[in-house]
N, C-alpha and C positions, 0 to 999 in steps of 0.2 A: 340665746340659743334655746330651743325645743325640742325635747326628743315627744315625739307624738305615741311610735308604736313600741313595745317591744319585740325582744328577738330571742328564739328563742332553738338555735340550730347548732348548735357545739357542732366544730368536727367538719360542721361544710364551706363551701367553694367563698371567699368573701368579696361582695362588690360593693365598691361606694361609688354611686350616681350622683354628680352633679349636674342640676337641673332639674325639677320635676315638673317639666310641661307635658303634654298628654304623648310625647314620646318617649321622656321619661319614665312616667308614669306607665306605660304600657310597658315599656322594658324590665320596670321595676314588678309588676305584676309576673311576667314571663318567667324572669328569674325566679323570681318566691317561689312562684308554682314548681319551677325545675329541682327546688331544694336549696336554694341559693342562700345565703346571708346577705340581706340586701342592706346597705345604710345607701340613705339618702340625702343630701343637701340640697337647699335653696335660700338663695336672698329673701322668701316671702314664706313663712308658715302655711299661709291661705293655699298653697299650692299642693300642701299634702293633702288637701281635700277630695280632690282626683286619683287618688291611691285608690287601689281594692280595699274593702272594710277586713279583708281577713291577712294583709298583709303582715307576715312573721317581722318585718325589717323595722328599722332604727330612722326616726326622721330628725334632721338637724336641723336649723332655720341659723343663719350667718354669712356672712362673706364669705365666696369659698377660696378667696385667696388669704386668708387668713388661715394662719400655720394653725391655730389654737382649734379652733372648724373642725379644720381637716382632721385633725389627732382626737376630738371629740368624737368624732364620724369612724374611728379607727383606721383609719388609712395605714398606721403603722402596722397592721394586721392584714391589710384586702390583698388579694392579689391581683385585681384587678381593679381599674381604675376609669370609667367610664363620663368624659366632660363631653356635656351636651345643652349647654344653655346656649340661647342665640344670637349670642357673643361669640365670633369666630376666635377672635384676641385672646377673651377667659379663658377658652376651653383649651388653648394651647399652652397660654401659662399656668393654667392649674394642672396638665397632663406633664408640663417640665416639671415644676413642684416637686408633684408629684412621685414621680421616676427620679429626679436628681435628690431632693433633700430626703425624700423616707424611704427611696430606693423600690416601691412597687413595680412589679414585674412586667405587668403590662397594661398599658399608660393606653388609652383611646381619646382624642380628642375629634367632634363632631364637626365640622364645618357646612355651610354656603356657599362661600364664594371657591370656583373649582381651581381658579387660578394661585390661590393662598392654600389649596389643599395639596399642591405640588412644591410651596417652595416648604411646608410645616412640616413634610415627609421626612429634612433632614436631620430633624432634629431626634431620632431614636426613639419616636412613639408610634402609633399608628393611628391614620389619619383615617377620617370616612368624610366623605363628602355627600352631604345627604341631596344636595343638588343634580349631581351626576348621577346618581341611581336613581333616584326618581326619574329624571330625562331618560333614562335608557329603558326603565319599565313603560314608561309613555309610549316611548320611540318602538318598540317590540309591539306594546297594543295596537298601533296607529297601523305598522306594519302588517300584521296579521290579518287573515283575508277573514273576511265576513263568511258566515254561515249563508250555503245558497236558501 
């Protein structure tokens, strides 16, 4: 495990992102900049490379279904809980994990497929389906009439 950045925000809002691909990564920049305490995980070190250089947050490199990870990452601490690797399956059972064994407030798991993003609803986290919004922002452009 690697912690890359420090952190350096007593006091503010705390997320741990797992996943840092460049939507990770951009989310994890969004929040910094908002004041956020950003921790971050990924199965691959090389992936914090993609980070802003001035990021304040905490980078972890490990399994993130691994209990030992997650509590390195302070999840006992985040209040929020952000799975977005592109692994529909991960990012559900690290957001149960999550929410059931540290008890985090608010669990988000990321999916693909829209059909799995309907039955993972049940489970007391909140789901986003990066599939469906995309299609619907498409769907809106395609619609929208051309400039005469």
């Amino acid at each position: 495990m690697t912690s890359v950045h420090s952190e350096t925000r007593a006091g503010a809002q705390a997320v741990v992102i797992v996943g840092c691909g460049p939507l990770g990564a951009h989310l994890a920049g969004v929040l910094d900049a908002e004041g956020c305490r950003v921790r971050l995980v990924d199965r691959d070190a090389a992936a914090f490379a993609a980070l802003p250089a001035r990021l304040a947050g905490s980078c972890f490199a490990g399994e993130p279904l691994e209990l030992a990870v997650l509590q390195r990452a302070g999840i006992e601490e985040a209040e929020v809980l952000v799975a977005m690797t592109p692994e529909d399956d991960l990012n559900l059972a690290v957001a149960l994990v999550c929410r059931k064994a540290f008890g985090t407030r608010h669990a988000i798991a990321c999916v693909g497929d829209p059909e799995r993003a309907e039955w993972y609803r049940r489970f007391d986290i909140a789901v986003i389906c990066r599939t469906t919004l995309v299609t619907s922002a498409l769907l809106a452009a395609v619609r929208a009439k051309a400039p005469s």
